[in-house]
C-alpha positions in Angstrom: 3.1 -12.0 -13.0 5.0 -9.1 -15.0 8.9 -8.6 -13.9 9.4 -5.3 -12.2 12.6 -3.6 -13.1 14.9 -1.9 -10.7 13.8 0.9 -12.2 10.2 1.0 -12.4 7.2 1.6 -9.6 5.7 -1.5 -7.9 2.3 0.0 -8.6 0.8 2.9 -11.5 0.1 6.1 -10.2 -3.3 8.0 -11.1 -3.4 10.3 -14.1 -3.5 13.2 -11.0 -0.6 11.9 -9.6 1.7 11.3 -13.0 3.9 14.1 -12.0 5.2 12.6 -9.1 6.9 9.7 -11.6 10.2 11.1 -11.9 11.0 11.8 -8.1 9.4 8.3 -7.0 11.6 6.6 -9.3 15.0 8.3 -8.3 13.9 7.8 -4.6 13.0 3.8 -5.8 16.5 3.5 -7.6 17.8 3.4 -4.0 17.5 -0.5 -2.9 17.1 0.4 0.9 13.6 2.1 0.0 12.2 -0.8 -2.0 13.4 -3.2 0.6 11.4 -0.9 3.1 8.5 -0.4 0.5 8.4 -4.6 0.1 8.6 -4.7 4.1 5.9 -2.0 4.5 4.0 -4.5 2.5 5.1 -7.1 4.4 3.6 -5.7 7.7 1.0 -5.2 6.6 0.4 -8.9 5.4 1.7 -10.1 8.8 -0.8 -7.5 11.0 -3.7 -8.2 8.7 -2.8 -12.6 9.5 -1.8 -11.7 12.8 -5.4 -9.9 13.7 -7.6 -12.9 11.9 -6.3 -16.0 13.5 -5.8 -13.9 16.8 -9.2 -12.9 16.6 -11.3 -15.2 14.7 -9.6 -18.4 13.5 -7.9 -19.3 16.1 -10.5 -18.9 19.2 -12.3 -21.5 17.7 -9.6 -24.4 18.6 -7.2 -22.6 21.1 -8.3 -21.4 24.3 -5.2 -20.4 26.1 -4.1 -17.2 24.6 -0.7 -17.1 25.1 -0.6 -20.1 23.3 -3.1 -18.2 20.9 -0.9 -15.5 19.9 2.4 -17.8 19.8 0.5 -19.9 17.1 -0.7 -17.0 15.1 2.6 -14.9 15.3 4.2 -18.0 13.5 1.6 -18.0 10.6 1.4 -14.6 10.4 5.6 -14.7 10.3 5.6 -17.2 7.9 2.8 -15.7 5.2 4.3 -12.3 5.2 7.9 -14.0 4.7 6.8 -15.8 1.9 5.0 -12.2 0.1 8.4 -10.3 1.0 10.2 -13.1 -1.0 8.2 -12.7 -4.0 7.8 -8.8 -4.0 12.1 -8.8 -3.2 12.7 -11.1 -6.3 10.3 -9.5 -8.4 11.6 -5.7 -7.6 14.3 -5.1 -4.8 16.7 -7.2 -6.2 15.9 -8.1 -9.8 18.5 -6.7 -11.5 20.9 -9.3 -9.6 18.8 -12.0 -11.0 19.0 -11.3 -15.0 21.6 -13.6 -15.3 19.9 -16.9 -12.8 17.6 -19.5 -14.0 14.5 -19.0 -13.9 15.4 -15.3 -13.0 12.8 -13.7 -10.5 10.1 -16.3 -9.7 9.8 -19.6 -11.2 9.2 -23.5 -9.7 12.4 -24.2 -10.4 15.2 -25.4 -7.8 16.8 -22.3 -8.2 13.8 -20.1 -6.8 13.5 -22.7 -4.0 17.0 -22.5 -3.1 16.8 -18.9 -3.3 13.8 -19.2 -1.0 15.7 -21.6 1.4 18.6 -19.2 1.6 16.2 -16.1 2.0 14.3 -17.5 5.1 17.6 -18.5 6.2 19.0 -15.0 6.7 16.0 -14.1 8.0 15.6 -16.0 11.0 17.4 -14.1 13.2 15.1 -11.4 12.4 12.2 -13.5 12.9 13.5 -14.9 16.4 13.6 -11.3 17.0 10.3 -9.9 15.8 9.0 -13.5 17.8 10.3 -12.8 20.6 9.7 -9.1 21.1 6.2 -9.2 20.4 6.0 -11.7 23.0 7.3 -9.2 25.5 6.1 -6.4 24.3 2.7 -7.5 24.2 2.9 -8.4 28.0 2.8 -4.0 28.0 0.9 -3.1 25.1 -1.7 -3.8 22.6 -0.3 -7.1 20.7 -0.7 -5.3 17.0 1.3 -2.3 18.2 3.9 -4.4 19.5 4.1 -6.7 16.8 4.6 -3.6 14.6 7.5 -2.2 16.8 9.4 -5.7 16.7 9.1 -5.8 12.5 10.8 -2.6 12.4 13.5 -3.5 14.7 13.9 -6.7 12.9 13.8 -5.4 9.6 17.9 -3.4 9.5 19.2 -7.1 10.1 17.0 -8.6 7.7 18.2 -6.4 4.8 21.6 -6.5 5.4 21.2 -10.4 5.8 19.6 -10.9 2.2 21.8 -7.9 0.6 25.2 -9.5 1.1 23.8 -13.2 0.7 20.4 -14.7 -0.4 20.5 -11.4 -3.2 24.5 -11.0 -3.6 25.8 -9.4 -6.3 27.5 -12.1 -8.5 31.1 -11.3 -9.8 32.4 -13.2 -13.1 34.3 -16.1 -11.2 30.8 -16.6 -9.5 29.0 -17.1 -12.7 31.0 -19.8 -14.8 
């Protein structure tokens, strides 16, 4: 997979869109709006898992749909944390990896431990997305719930992996 640069696009525009570079890559220098572009992803991931073991994988060996939706909240948690890591290493933070084994993505033990301390810092958000959807989905559709508890999840999860999984390294930290 190709490294992304902090500043470069996470996708190519069309040849009718090549104007547009320039403003998308000053509005991409700013971290918060590749974070949000990575959890935008990231939703979309989860919703898309959510919605097929909700719907059809999980009707086939789970009958009680509370437990139903419990089951396929954790997968669908647990898929889109996993895409969010990669598309975060890869683009949101790369340029506080240059300098780390392995920088980016590797099997290495320093992309595990990376991994460990990333789903780390983002429990709290996951207990919260969890749980509201839970709730939420007791008084609306479970997608559009789900949706509302990522978002509300999501400010605590940045500021979580910004000041430790992806902290910036000072010159003491590095020797």
């Amino acid at each position: 997979m190709p490294e992304l640069h902090s500043n470069s696009l996470p996708f190519r525009l069309p040849a009718k869109l090549a104007f547009m570079q320039p403003l998308l890559t000053r509005l991409f220098r700013w971290r918060y709006i590749r974070f949000a572009t990575v959890g935008a992803s990231g939703t979309v991931v989860n919703v898309v898992v959510l919605f097929i073991c909700q719907e059809w994988v999980l009707p086939l060996a789970v009958a009680d749909t509370s437990l139903r939706l419990s089951l396929a909240l954790v997968l669908a948690i647990a898929v889109s944390t996993v895409n969010n890591f990669a598309w975060n290493s890869l683009w949101t933070w790369s340029d506080r990896l240059v300098d780390e084994p392995g920088a980016n993505l590797a099997v290495d033990r320093s992309t595990g431990k990376r991994f460990v301390k990333y789903a780390l810092s983002c429990w709290l958000g996951m207990v919260i997305q969890y749980g509201l959807t839970l709730l939420l989905s007791g008084y609306m559709y479970y997608l559009l719930a789900n949706i509302m508890s990522i978002l509300m999840a999501s400010v605590i999860n940045y500021i979580n992996n910004d000041r430790w999984t992806f902290r910036q390294k000072h010159t003491q930290d590095r020797t």
